[in-house]
GUKE-527866 format. One record per residue (C-alpha): residue number from 0; residue in three letters; x, y, z. Coordinates in nm, 2 decimals. Example, Ala and Ser with C-alpha at 12.3 -4.5 7.8 and 13.67 -1.06 7.14 Angstrom:
BEGIN
+-----+------+--------+--------+--------+
| pos | code |      x |      y |      z |
+-----+------+--------+--------+--------+
|   0 |  ALA |   1.23 |  -0.45 |   0.78 |
|   1 |  SER |   1.37 |  -0.11 |   0.71 |
+-----+------+--------+--------+--------+
END
This chain:
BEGIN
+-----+------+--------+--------+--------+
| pos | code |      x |      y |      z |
+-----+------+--------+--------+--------+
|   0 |  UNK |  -0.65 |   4.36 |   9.19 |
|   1 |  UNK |  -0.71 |   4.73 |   9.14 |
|   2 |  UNK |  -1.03 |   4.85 |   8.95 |
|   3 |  UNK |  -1.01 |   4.85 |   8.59 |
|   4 |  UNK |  -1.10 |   5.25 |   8.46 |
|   5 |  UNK |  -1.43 |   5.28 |   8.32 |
|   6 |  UNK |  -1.45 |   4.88 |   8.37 |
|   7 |  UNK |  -1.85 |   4.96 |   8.44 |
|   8 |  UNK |  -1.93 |   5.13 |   8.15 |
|   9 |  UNK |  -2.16 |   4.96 |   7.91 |
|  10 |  UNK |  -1.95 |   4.82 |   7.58 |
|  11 |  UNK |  -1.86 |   5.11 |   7.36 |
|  12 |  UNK |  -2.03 |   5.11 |   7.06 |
|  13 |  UNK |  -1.94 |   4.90 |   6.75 |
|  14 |  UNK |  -1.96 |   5.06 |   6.39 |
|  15 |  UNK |  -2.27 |   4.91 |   6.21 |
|  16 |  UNK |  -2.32 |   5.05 |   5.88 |
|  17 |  UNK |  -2.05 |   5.05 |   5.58 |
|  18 |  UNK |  -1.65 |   5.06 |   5.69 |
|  19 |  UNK |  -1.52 |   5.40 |   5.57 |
|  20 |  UNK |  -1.38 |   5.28 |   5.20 |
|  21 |  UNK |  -1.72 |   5.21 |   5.17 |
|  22 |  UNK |  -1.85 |   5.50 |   5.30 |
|  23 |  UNK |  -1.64 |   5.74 |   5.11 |
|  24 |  UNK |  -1.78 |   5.54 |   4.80 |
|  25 |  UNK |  -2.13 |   5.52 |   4.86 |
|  26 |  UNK |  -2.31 |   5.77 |   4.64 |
|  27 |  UNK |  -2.66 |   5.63 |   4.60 |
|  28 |  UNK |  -2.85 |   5.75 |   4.30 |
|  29 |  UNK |  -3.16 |   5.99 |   4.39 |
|  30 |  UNK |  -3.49 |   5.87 |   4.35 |
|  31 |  UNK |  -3.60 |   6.18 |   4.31 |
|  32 |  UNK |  -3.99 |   6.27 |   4.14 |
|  33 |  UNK |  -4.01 |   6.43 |   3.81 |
|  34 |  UNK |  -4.23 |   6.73 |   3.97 |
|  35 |  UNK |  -3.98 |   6.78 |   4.30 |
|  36 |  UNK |  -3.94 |   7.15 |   4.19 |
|  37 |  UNK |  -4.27 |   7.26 |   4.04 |
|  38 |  UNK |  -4.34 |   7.12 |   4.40 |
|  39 |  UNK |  -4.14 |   7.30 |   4.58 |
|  40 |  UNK |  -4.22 |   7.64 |   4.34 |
|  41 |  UNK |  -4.57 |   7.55 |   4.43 |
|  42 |  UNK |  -4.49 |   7.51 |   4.77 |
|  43 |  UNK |  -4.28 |   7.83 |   4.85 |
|  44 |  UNK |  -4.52 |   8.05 |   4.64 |
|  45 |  UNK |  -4.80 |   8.01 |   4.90 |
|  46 |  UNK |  -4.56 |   7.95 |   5.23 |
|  47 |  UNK |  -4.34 |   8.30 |   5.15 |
|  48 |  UNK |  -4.68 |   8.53 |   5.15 |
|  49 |  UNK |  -4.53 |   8.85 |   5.30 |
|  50 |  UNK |  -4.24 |   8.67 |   5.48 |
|  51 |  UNK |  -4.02 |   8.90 |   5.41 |
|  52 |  UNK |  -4.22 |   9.20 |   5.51 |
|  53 |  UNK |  -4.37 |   9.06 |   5.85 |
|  54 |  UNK |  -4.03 |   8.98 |   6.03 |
|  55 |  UNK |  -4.08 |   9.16 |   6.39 |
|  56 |  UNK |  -3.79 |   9.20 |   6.62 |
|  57 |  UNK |  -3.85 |   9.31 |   7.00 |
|  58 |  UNK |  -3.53 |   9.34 |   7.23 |
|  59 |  UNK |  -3.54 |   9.13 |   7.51 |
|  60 |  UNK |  -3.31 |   9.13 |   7.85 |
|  61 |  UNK |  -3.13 |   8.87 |   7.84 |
|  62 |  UNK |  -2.92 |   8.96 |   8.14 |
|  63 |  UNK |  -2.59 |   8.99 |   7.98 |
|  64 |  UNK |  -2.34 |   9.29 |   7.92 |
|  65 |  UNK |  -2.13 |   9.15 |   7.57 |
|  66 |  UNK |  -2.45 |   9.07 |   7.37 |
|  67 |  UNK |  -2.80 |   9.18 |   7.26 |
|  68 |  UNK |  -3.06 |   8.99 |   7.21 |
|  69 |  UNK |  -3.37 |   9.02 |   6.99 |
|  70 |  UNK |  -3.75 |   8.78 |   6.99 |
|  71 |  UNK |  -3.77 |   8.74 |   6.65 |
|  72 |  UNK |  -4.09 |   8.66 |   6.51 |
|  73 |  UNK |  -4.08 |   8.54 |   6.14 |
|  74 |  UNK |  -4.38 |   8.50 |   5.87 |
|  75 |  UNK |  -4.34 |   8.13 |   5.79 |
|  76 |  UNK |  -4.59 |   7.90 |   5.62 |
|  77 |  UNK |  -4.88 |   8.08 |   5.46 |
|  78 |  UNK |  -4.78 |   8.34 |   5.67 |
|  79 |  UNK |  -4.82 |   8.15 |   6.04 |
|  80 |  UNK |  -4.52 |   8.28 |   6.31 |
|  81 |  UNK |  -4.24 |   8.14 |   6.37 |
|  82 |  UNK |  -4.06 |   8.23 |   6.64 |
|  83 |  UNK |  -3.63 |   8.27 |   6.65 |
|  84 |  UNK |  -3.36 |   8.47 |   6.88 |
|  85 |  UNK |  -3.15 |   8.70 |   6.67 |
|  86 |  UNK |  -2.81 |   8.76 |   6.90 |
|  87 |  UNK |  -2.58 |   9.05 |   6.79 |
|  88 |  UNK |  -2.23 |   9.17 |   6.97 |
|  89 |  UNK |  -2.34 |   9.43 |   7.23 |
|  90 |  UNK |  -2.21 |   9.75 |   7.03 |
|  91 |  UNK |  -2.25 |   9.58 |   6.68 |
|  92 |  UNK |  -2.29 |   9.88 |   6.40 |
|  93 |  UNK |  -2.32 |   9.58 |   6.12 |
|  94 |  UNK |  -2.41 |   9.49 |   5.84 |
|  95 |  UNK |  -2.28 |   9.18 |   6.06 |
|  96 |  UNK |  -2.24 |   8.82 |   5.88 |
|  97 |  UNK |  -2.48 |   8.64 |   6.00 |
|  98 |  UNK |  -2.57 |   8.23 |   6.09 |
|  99 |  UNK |  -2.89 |   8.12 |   6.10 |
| 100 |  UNK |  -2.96 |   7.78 |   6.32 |
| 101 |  UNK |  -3.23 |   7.51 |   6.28 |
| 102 |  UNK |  -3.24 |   7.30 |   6.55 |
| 103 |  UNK |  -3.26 |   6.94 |   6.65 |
| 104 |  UNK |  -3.58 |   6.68 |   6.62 |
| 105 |  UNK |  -3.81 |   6.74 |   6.95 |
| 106 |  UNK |  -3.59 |   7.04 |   6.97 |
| 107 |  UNK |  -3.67 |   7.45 |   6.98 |
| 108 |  UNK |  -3.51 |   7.82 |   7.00 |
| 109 |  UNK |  -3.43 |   7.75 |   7.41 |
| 110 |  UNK |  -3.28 |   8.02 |   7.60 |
| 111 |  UNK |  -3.12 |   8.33 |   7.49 |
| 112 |  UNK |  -2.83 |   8.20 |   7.75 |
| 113 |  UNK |  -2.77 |   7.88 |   7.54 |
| 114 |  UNK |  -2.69 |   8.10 |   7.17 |
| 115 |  UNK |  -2.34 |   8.29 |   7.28 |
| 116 |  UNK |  -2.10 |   8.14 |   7.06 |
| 117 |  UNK |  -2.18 |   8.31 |   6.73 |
| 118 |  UNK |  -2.29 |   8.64 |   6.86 |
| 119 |  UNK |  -1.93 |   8.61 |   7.07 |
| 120 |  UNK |  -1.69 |   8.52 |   6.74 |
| 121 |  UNK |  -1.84 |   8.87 |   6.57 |
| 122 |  UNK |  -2.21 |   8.73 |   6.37 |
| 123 |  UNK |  -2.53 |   8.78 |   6.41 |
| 124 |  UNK |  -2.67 |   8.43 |   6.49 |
| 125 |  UNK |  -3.03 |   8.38 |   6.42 |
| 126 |  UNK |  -3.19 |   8.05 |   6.61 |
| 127 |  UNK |  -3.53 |   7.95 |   6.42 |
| 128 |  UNK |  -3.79 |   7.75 |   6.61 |
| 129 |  UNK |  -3.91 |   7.42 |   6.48 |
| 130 |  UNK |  -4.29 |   7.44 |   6.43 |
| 131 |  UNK |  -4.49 |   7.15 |   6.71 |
| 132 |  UNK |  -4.21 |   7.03 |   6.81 |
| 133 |  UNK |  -4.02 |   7.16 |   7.18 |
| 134 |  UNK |  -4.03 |   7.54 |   7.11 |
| 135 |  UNK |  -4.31 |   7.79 |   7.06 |
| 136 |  UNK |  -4.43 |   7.76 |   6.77 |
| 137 |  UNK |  -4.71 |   7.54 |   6.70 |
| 138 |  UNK |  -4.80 |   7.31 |   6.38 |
| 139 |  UNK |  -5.15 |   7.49 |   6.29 |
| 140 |  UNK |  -5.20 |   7.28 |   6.00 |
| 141 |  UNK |  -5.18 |   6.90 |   6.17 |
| 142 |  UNK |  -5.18 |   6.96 |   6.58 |
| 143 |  UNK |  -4.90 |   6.84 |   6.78 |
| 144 |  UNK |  -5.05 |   6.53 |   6.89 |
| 145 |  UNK |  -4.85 |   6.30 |   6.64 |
| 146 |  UNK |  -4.43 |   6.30 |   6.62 |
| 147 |  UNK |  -4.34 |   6.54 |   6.35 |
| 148 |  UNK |  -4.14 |   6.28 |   6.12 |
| 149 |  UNK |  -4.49 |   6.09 |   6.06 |
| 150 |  UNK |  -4.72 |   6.41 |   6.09 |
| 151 |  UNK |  -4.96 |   6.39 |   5.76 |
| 152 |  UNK |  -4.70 |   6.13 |   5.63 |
| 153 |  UNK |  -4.97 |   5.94 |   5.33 |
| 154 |  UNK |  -4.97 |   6.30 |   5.14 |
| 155 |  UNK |  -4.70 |   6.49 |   5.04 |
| 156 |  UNK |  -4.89 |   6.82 |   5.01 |
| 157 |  UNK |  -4.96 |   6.79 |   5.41 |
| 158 |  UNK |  -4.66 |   6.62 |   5.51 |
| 159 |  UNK |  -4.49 |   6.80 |   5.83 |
| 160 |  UNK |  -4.15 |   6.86 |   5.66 |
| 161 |  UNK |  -4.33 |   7.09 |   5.40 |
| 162 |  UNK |  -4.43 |   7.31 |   5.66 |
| 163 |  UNK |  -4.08 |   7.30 |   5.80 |
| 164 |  UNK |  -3.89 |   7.36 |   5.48 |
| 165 |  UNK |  -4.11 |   7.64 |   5.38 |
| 166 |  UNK |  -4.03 |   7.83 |   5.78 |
| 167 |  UNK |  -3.68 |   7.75 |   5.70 |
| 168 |  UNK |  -3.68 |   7.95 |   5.32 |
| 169 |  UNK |  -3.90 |   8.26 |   5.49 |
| 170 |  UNK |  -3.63 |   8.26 |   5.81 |
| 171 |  UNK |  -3.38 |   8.30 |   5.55 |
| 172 |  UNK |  -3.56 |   8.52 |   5.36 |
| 173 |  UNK |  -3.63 |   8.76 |   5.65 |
| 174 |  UNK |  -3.28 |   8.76 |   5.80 |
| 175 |  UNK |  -3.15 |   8.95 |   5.44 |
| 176 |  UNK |  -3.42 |   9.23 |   5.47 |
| 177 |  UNK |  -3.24 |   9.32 |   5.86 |
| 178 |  UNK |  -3.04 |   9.62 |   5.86 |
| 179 |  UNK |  -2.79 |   9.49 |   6.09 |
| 180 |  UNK |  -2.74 |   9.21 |   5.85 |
| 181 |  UNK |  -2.52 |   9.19 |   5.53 |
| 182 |  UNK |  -2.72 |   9.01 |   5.31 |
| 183 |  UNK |  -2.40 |   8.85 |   5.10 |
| 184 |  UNK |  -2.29 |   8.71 |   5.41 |
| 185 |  UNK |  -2.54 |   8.46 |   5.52 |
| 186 |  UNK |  -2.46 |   8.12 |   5.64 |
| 187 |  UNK |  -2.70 |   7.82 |   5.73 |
| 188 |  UNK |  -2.66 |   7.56 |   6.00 |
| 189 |  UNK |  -2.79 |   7.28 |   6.22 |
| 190 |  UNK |  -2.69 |   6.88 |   6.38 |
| 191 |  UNK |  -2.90 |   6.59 |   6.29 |
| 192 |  UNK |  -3.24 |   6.78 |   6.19 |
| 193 |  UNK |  -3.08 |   7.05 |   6.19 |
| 194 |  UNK |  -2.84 |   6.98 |   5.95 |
| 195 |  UNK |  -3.11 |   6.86 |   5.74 |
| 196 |  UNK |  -3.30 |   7.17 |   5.71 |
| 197 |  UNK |  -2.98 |   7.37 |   5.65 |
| 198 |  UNK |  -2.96 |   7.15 |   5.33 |
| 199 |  UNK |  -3.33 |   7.25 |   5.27 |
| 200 |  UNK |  -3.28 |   7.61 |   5.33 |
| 201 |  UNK |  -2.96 |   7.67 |   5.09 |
| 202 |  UNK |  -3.17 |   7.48 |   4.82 |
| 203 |  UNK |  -3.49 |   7.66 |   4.81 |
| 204 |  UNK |  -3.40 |   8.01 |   5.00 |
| 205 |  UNK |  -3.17 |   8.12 |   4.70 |
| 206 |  UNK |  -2.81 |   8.17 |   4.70 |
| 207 |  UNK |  -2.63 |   8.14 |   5.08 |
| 208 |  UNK |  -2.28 |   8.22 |   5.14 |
| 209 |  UNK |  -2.21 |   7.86 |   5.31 |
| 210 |  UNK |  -2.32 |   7.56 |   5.47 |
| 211 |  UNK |  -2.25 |   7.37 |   5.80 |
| 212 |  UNK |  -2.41 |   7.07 |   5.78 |
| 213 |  UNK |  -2.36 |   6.82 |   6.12 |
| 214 |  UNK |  -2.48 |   6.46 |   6.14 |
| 215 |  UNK |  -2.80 |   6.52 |   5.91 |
| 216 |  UNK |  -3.15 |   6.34 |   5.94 |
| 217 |  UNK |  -3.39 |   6.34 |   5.66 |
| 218 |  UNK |  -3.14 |   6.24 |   5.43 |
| 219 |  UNK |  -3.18 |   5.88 |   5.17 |
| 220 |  UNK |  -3.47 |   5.80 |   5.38 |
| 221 |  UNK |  -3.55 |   5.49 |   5.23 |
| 222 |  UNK |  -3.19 |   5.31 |   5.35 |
| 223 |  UNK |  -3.23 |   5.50 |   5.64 |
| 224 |  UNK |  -3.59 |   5.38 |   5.78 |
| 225 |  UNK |  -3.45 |   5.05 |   5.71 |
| 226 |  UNK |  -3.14 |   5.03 |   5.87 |
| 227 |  UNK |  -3.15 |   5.30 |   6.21 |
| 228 |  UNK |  -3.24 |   5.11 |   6.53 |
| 229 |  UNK |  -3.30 |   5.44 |   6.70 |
| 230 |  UNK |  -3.57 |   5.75 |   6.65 |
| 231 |  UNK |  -3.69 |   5.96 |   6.46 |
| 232 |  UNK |  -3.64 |   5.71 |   6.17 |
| 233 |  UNK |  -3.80 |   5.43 |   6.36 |
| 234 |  UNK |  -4.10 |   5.61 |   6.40 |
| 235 |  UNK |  -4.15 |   5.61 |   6.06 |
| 236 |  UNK |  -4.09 |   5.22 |   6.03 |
| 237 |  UNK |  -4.36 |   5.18 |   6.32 |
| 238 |  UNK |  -4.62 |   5.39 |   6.12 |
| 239 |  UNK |  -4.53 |   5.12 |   5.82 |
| 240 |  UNK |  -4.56 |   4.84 |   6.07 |
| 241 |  UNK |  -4.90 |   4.99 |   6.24 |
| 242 |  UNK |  -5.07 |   5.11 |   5.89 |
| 243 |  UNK |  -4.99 |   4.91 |   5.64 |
| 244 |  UNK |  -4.95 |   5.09 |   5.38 |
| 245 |  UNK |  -4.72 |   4.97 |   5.09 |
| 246 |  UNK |  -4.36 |   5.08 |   5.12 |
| 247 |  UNK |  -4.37 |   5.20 |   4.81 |
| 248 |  UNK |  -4.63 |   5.51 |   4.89 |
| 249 |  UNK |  -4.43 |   5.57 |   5.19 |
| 250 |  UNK |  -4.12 |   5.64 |   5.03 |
| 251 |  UNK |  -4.28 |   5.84 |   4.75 |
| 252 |  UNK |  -4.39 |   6.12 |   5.01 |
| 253 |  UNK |  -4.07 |   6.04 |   5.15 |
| 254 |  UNK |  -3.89 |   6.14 |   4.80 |
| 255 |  UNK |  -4.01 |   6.51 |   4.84 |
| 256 |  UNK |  -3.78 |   6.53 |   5.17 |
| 257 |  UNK |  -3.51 |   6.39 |   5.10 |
| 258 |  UNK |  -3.15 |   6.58 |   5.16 |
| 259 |  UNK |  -2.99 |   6.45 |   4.91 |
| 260 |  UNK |  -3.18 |   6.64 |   4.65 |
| 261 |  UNK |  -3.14 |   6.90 |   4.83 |
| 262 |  UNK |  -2.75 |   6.91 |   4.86 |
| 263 |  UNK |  -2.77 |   6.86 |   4.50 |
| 264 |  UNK |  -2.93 |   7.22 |   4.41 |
| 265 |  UNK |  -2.69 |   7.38 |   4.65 |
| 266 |  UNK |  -2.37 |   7.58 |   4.57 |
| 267 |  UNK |  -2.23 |   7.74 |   4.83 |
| 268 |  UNK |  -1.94 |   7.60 |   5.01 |
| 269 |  UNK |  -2.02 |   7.35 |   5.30 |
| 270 |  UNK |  -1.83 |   7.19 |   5.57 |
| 271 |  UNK |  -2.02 |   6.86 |   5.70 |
| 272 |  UNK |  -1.95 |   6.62 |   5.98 |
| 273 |  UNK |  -2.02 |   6.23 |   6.01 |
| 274 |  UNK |  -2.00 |   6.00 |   6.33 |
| 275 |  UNK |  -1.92 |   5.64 |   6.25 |
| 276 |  UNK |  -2.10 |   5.49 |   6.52 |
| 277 |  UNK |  -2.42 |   5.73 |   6.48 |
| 278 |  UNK |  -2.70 |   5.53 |   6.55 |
| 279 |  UNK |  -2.92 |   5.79 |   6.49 |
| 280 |  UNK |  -2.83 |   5.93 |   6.13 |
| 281 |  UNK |  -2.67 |   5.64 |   5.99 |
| 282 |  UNK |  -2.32 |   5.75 |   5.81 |
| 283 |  UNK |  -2.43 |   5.58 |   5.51 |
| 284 |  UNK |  -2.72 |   5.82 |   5.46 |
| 285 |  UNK |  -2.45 |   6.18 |   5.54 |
| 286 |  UNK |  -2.21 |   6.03 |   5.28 |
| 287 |  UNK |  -2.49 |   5.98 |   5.03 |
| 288 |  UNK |  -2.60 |   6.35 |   5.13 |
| 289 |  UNK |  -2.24 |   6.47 |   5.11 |
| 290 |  UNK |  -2.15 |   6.29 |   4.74 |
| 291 |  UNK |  -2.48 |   6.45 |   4.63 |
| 292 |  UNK |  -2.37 |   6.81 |   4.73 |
| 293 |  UNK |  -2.30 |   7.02 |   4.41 |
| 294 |  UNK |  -2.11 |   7.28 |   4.60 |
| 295 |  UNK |  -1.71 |   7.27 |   4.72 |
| 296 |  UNK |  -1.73 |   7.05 |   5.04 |
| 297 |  UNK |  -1.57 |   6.89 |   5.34 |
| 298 |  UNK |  -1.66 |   6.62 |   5.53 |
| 299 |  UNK |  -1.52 |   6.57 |   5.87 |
| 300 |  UNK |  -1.50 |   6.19 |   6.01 |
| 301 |  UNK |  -1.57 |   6.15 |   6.37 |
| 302 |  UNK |  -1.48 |   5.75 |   6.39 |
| 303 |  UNK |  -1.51 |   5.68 |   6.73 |
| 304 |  UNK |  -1.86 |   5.89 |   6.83 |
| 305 |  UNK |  -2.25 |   5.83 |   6.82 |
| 306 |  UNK |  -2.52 |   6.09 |   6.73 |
| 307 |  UNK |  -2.33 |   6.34 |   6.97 |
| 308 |  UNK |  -2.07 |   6.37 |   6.69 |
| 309 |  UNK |  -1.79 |   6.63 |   6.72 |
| 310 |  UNK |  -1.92 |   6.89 |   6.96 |
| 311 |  UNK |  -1.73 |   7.19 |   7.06 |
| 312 |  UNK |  -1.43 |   7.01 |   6.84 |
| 313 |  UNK |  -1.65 |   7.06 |   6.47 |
| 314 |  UNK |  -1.78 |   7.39 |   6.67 |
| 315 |  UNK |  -1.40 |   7.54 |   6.67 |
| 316 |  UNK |  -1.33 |   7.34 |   6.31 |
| 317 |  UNK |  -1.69 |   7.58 |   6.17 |
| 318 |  UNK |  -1.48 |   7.88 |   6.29 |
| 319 |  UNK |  -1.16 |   7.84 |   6.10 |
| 320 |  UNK |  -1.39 |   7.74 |   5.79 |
| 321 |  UNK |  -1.65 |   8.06 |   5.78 |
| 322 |  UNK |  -1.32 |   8.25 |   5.74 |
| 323 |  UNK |  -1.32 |   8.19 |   5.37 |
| 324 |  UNK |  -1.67 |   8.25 |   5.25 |
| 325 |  UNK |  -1.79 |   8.47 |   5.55 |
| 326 |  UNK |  -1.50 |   8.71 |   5.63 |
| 327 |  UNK |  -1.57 |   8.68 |   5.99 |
| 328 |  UNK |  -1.38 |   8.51 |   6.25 |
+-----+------+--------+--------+--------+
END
């Protein structure tokens, strides 16, 4: 009997959350605090000192011909550096549109070499570090001994993610003062944390010309806690498990952070992605983030894939879609 192709493989995955009706139904109301945007007001007044002014760029070789790269440093949180790669075309005049990338959870900038794509299709493409986490930029405020999702968790004034946002808004904010970029033309971007910060960055860093939002974490935390059987979410059910604490003051920091009031101060246009068998970011918690989005929007359904999602697939479907509100492409 002749070997059955892929008859090895561990069982594909099976969809665990909401069938898609449901999904494309599921619009959860917010349990948002009364004082989320005095504390975010609050919270950018003291994290934007001088961001603006202090972004620092120093050309680096990155030993290709077709593109230039730049270290950028940027003035994030009460003015602490954060580090990013800013990648031009090699014989770019600008103002260029420009993309500007958070990355993933244990993630950071990487490699010049691993940033082509944007700088290749015509943009400058800014890729921002993510403060303690697998970059170079390190969490002054809290160490780096704890994971980020539960870092200063009891107290919303400390917790990680307002650190995080804050970098996010001053990247934003830095990439409109650069001559090579046109300031009208700014898009935000990232998978899974990524994604989530994008959300974050188009809400607090003023008007952006778009949104590509993949897979996101930090969005409807409290279903999401609940229901993922995989990290970062379960770390935060293992801090509930190890301290205690009521539920309740968990997911009242929690409420600070959540994507979907985010989505629902943003306006530019956004494309977003789901997976139906994302373990990771459950697709209950991206559809709640995508019905919350106050902007036009499209949602791409990826039925048959886990936390990888799309890949170069949504990659090429983000190129056709930056045609409309970036003029690039």
């Amino acid at each position: 009997m002749p070997d059955v192709p892929y008859g090895g493989d561990p069982p594909a995955a099976t969809a665990y959350d909401l069938d898609l009706a449901a999904l494309v139904a599921y619009s959860p109301a917010r349990d948002e605090p009364a004082d989320f945007d005095l504390f975010w007001k609050h919270a950018l007044a003291y994290g934007r000192t001088g961001s603006a002014a202090s972004a620092r760029l120093a050309a680096v070789d990155n030993g290709l011909s077709t593109v230039v790269t730049h270290d950028m440093t940027i003035a994030g949180y009460g003015g602490e550096p954060v580090k990013a790669w800013l990648t031009v075309p090699a014989g770019a005049t600008g103002p260029l549109p420009c993309l500007v990338q958070f990355v993933g959870y244990g993630g950071g900038r990487g490699l010049p070499v691993e940033h082509l794509l944007w700088a290749s299709a015509g943009y400058a493409h800014v890729v921002v570090d993510a403060r303690g986490q697998g970059g170079e930029t390190p969490d002054a405020a809290c160490g780096d001994a704890t994971p980020p999702v539960v870092r200063g968790l009891p107290d919303p004034e400390v917790y990680y993610y307002r650190r995080a946002f804050v970098d996010a808004a001053c990247a934003v904010d830095a990439v409109r003062t650069l001559s090579m970029v046109d300031a009208g033309r700014i898009a935000v971007a990232g998978v899974s944390q990524g994604g989530g910060v994008a959300l974050a960055a188009a809400a607090l860093a003023g008007p952006v010309a778009a949104v590509l939002c993949d897979l996101p974490f930090l969005c409807h935390w409290s279903r999401a806690v609940r229901i993922s059987d995989r990290g970062p979410y379960t770390e935060v059910a293992r801090w509930c498990a190890s301290h205690r604490r009521p539920a309740a003051e968990v997911f009242a920091t929690l409420a600070y952070f959540d994507g979907m009031s985010f989505a629902a101060r943003c306006a530019a246009p956004a494309l977003f992605s789901v997976a139906l068998m994302d373990r990771v970011c459950p697709p209950s918690t991206v559809y709640a983030a995508y019905h919350h989005y106050a902007g036009p929007k499209e949602m791409v359904v990826w039925e048959f894939n886990d936390h990888e999602g799309g890949g170069p697939h949504q990659v090429r479907r983000q190129l056709d879609f930056l045609r409309g509100p970036m003029g690039a492409g």
